[in-house]
Structure formats: C-alpha cells, structure tokens
N, C-alpha and C positions, 0 to 999 in steps of 0.2 A: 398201709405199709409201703416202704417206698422200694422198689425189688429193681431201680437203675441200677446198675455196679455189685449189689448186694449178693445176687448170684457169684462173682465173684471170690468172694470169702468162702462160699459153699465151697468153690472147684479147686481150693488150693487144697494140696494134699500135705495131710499129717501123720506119716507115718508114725510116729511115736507115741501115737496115743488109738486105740483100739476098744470096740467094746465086747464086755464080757461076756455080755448077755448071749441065749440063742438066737442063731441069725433069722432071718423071717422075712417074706414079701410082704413089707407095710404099705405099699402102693404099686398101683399099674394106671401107667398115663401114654397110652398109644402102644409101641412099642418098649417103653421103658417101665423099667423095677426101680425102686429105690426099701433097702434093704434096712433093717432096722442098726445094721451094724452102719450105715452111714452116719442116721440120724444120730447114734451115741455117739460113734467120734466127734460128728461137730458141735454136740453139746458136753466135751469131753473138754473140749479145743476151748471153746469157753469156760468154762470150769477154773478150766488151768492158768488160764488169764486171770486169778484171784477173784471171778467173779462168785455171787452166791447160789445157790438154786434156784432155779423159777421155771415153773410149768409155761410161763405165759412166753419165754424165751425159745424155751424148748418147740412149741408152739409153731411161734418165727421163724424158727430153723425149718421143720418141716414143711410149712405154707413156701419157704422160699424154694427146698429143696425140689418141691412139686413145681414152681416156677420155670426152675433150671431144666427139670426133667422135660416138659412140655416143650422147649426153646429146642431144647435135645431132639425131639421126638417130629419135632415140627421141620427142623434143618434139615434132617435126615429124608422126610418128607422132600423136601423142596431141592434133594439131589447137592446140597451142600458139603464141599467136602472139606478132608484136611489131609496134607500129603505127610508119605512115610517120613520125610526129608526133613519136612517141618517139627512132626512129633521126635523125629532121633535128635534133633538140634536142642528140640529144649528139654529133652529130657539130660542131656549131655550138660545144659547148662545148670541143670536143676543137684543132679548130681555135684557138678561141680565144684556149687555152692553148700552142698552139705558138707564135701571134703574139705570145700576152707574152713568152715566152722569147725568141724570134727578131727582134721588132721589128717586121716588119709581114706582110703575107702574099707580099709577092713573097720576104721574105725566108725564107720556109716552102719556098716553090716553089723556091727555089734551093739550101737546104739538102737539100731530099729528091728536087731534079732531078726534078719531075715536077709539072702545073699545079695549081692548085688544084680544079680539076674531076676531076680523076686520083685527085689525095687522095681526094674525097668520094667518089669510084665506086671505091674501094678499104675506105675506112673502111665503107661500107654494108654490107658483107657482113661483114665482120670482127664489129661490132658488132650487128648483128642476132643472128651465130652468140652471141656473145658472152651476150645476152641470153635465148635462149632456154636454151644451158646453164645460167644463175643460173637459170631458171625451173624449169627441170627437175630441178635440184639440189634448190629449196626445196619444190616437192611433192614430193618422197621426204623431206626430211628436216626441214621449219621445225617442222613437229606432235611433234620428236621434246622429249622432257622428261624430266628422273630428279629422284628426290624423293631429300632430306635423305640416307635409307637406304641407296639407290643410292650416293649420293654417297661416304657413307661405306665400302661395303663395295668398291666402285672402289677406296680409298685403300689401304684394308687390303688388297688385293692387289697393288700397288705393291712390287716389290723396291727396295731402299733408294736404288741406284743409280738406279732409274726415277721419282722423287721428283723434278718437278722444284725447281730454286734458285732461290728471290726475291731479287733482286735489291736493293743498298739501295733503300730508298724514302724518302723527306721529304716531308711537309708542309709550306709556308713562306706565308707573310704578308705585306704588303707597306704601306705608307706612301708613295705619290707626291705629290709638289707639283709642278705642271706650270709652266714658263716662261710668261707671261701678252704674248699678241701686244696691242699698244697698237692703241686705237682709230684713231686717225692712219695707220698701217701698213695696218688693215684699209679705212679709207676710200681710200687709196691703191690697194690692189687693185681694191676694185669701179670705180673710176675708171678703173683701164687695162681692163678687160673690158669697161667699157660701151665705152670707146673702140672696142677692137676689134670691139667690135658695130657699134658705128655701120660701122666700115670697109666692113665684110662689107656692110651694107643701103646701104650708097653705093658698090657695086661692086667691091671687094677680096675675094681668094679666102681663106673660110674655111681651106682646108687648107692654103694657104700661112702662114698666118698662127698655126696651130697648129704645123705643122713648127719655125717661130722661136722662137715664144714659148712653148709650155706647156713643164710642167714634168711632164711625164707622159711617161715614155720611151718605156714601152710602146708608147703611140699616136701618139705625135709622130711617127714617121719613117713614119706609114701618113696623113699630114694628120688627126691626131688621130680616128680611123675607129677604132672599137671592135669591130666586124662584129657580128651579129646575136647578142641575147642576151635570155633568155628574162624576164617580170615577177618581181620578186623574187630574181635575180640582181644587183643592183645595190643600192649602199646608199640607204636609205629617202628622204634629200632629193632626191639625183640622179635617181634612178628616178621619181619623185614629179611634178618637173618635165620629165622625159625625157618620160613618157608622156603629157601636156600638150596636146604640141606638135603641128603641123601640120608635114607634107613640108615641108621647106628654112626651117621658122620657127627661131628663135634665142630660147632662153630668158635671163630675166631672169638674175642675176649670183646664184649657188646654191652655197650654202656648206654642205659636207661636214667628213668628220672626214678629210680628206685635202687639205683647201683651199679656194679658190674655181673655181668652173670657169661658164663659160657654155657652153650645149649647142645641138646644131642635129640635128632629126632628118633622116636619110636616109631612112628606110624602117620603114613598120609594117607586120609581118603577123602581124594578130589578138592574140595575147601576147607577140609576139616586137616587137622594134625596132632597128634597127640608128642607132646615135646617134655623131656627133664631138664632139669638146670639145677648148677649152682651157681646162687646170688653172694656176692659180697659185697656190704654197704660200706659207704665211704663214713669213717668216725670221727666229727670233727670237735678238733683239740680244744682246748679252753684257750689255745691263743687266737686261735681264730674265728672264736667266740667275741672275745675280749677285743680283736680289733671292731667285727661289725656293730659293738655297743658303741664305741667310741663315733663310728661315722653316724650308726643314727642319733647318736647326742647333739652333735656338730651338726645332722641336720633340722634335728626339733629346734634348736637353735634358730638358727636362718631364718625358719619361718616366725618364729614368736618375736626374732629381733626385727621382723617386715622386709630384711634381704631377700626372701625367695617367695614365693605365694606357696601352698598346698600344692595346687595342681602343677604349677611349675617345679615342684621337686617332688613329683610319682614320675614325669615326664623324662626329666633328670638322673633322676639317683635309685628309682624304684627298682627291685629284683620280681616284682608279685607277677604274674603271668596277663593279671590284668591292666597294667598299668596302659596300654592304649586306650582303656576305657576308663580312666579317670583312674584308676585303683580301685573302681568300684565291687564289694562285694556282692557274688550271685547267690540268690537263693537258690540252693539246686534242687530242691522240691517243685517250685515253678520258674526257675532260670530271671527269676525278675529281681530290680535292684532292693527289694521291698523287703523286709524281715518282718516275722512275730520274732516278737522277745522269748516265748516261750519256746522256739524252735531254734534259737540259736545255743550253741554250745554254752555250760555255767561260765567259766571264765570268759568270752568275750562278750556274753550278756552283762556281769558284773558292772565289766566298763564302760559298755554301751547305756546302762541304766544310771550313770553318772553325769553322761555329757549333757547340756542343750546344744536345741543349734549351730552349729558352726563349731563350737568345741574342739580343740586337739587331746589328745592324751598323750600323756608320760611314755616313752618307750616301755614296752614288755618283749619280756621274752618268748616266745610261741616254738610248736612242734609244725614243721612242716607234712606234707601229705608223705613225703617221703622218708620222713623221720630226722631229719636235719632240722637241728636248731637256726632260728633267726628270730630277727628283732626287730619291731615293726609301730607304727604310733596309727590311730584312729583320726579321721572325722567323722563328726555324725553329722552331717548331709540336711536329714530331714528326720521328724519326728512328728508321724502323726498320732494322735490319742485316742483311745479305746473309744468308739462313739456308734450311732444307730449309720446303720448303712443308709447313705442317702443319693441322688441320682447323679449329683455333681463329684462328688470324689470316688464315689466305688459303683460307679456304672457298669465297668466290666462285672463285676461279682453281679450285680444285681442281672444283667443279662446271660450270667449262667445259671442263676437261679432259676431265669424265665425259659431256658433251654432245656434245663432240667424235668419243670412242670409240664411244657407242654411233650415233652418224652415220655413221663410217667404217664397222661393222659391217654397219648397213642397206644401203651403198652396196655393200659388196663382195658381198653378195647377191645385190642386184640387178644389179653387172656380170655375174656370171655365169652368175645367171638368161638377162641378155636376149643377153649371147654367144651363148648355146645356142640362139637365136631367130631371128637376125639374120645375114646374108649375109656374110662377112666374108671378104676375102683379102687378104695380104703378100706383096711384093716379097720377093725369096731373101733381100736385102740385110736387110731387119728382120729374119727369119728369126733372124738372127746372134744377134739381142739374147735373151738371158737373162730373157725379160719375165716378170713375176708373174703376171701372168691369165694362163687360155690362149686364146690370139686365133687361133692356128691351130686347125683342127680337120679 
C-alpha cells in the first residue's frame, strides 16, 4: 500500500459526515488513540463519494490511519511543532471556505449542526495532527533525490504493464478581445457606492445594505462579512485599501478585476483583517459585446489571409493576461503549458478535440474569470497522443515516479523500524484486517 500523501486524505476533516455507532479505543500507537468514530467518518467520506462497500477499503483506511497516528506519535517525540499562528491561519482559511460554499457562517453552523466555536475546537486538533504528520513525513523524505541513472535504471526495471500511460496531452494558445465596459457605466457605479457610503456614514447599516445590493454571493447573505483573512490573500487593490483602513472606516470606491467594491473594516489583528464590502460588477451591454465580435472577426481574418501571423497578433491585439507568454494556456493544476483533455473544461475540450496541429478556430464566445464576456480564437500548439511513458518525452514523470519509490522505500523502513519501538495495541475488531505492517506484536 502506498501511504506517500495518502495520510493526507486521512487529516482532511469532514465535518458533515459522523459515525453513528458507540465511540471506542480501536487503537493505541505511542501516545496516540484512533477512535472508532474516525475510522466510520473516513469510511463515511468514501461511501458518500458513490462508492460501494468493502471491508478490504475499510481496511486501508485503518492500516493508513495507524500510519498517520505513528508520524503523529513519532513528531511529537522528536519535539516537532506547530504554532497557535499557523493552526488559527488555516483554520480561518478553512472556515472561510466552507462560508464560500455555504453562504455565510450561520449557514456552516447549520449544515454541520454544530457552532462555529465547535468547528474551531474540532478543526484545532485535526489540523495540528495534520501538520505535524506533513512534517514528519518531509524530514524522512524531502532530502530524498535520484540522479538521471537512477532514473533510468528505475525504468528499465518496469515490467511493461507497470509503465505507466500518458495520457493525451495539448498545448493550446489563445487570442482574447475582451467586451469594453463604457465610461458612463463605470461612472455610474462609483456613483451608487459613493451613495451607499454616504448611507452608511449618515446612519444606515452597512450589512443591510450589502445583503441588497452587492453582487457577491458569497458574502451578501453574511451582510457582506468576509471573516478573517490573512495579508496577501486578497487581490492587490482590495487588500491595498483593505489594509488602509481604520475599525468601522469605509474606503473610497476600489476597482478590482472582479468589479467595484467599497470596504469597511471590522477587525485587524496584526496581518490578519476581517473586512465587508459591497461588490458591483460591471454589466457589459450587447453593444459592446457586439463590437469585440467584430475585432476578433477582423482579426481571425488577418491571420488566415497571412497578413499578421498568430503570435504577432496575441502580441498586438490580445486582451488575455498571458499574452507575454505567447497566449499560452497554464495548467493550473501543474502551472505547465501541457493539458490532459480530460482536465480541461467540456467546452474548451470540444474544440481543442477538433484541431490538429497548428489549427485556428472560429471565434467563440467564453465567460471570463470575472464573469465578463469576451471572444477569443484557439491554437493548438502541440498534440501529444495517449502512449506508454517512455524516457525521451515524459522523463520528468518517470523521475517522479522514481522519487516517489524510493520515498515509499525509506518510509516502509522506518515504519517498521519505529513499530518495533513503540507501544502499540488493537482492538480484536482491527485484529481482523489483513494489514501490511505488523502493528500487532
């Protein structure tokens, strides 16, 4: 069983799912319990993922949770810590993220039936353990490295079937001409935000006023209340003016790449700030829709009639953030210019699975990150086909395979170095499982 990373799935917490059963010490590894109500939630968590039952899963969970425990047991040992600073930051961020999902924090508190104060003094322990296992992991194994050699003789011992499959890949390019918001339109917004400012400083409630008016979902149904978020979480103008501000001051009218917003701070502590706002997004009209169709018409043009080349009009004429870099599209899973097909969005795979080589496409119309329409034409660059990984084109992969291995190597050592060291006992009930280490002894 492979337990690189896999502990990780263990440490993420799921509140929303809970087991029924009586609680119980199904394991003691050092200092550490692992309780029966973990093992059900993380075979809860699976479940829920449509998968079907299996003891031999259930198993896996267990065998890894004891992994995790041991990492746990073993850091604490070795005087490894984690600061209040660090758990209040990500617990802050953690929250944060359910409020975007859920809407606001009462709505947190009633999806997971339990206060917000519950949450934090549940997530603390979760995420501390959490942390000191990555720690513990990464001094056994971040020093590990194989040279070229390695890498190579890793491969050569691969049976054919143990090779793994690359998947296609594409390189593709892009050409945007963005819908252009009219000045009028923009003066009009900062108009209604100063308004609502004045409101606010002539005795009208901020949060009321953000529940009506912004255009930010997320925070609108919390009176635009963002809860505490750390410097440099926030984009550069927002944050810029955020951090400005004095307790219950109201900044000037602050335009972002997601709109106009004016901000009022709640609460600073030291790099942290808890900020509201209302957002109002710029709406752009069908005529100024209808002109940026017209320029990328005129420029798919250009290029098919051999007036401009490709890259000379991303250079040119492009709106895309990338265009220094050709227009090229990042994976932002691995920031590389490389895509699986299966990981790109259904519409722009559609088209991508149309082109060969060199190819343009037909202008479409796309949603920006900030919800502004524009219009944009492809190349696809490069196309490689689904094939056996071999050492000339997927060298990188194959020598994270061979970083991977000899990781799992170090690690299986030292689980059963520090077993042999360490206090351990199971319930008859684990007993059952078929585990890989021996935890009994």
């Amino acid at each position: 069983m492979n337990k690189i990373y896999y502990f990780l799935l263990l440490a993420s917490f799921h509140l929303g799912l809970s087991a029924q059963s009586v609680d119980k010490i199904e394991a003691v590894i050092g200092d550490e319990i692992i309780l029966t109500s973990e093992i059900e939630s993380q075979y809860l968590q699976y479940l829920s993922q449509g998968n079907i039952q299996s003891n031999e899963i259930k198993c896996q969970i267990i065998e890894d949770l004891l992994f995790q425990k041991l990492m746990i047991n073993q850091a604490r040992i070795d005087s490894l810590v984690v600061s209040d600073e660090e758990i209040e930051a990500e617990i802050d961020t953690r929250l944060s993220y359910f409020e975007s999902q859920l809407g606001s924090a009462k709505k947190v508190e009633d999806y997971f039936g339990k206060s917000i104060d519950k949450i934090e003094l549940e997530l603390t322990k979760v995420i501390e353990d959490q942390f000191l296992a990555q720690r513990m992991q990464a001094q056994l194994t971040s020093a590990i490295k194989v040279t070229p050699a390695e890498v190579k003789e890793v491969y050569s011992l691969l049976a054919d079937a143990e090779i793994p499959t690359m998947p296609t890949q594409v390189e593709v390019a892009q050409i945007v001409i963005k819908s252009e918001i009219t000045t009028e339109q923009k003066d009009k917004i900062r108009s209604k935000l100063n308004s609502f400012r004045d409101r606010v400083y002539n005795g009208e409630d901020f949060k009321m006023l953000a529940t009506l008016y912004s255009d930010d979902p997320g925070s609108a149904t919390n009176g635009g209340e963002l809860g505490f978020v750390n410097r440099g979480d926030l984009v550069p103008e927002f944050e810029r003016a955020a951090f400005r501000l004095k307790e219950g001051e109201i900044s000037e009218v602050v335009e972002s790449q997601f709109g106009y917003h004016i901000v009022q701070l709640i609460e600073r502590r030291g790099e942290q700030i808890n900020v509201r706002h209302i957002l109002i997004k710029a709406k752009v009209n069908a005529t100024a829709l209808y002109a940026a169709k017209q320029k990328m018409d005129n420029i798919a043009k250009e290029i098919n009639d051999g007036i401009i080349t490709f890259d000379d009009a991303v250079t040119k004429y492009s709106d895309d953030e990338n265009k220094a870099n050709g227009g090229l599209l990042l994976n932002p899973n691995t920031m590389s210019t490389l895509h699986t097909l299966d990981d790109m969005a259904p519409a722009l795979r559609l088209i991508v699975d149309q082109l060969s080589e060199g190819d343009i496409s037909s202008p479409a119309v796309i949603q920006m990150q900030d919800e502004k329409k524009a219009y944009r034409i492809l190349r696809l660059n490069k196309r490689k086909e689904e094939h056996k990984a071999n050492l000339v084109d997927d060298f990188a992969k194959i020598k994270e395979y061979s970083i991977n291995s000899k990781q799992q190597e170090v690690l299986e050592k030292w689980v059963n170095k520090t077993i042999a060291r360490t206090y351990i006992r199971l319930s008859d009930s684990l007993e059952e499982c078929n585990l890989a280490n021996k935890w009994s002894k």
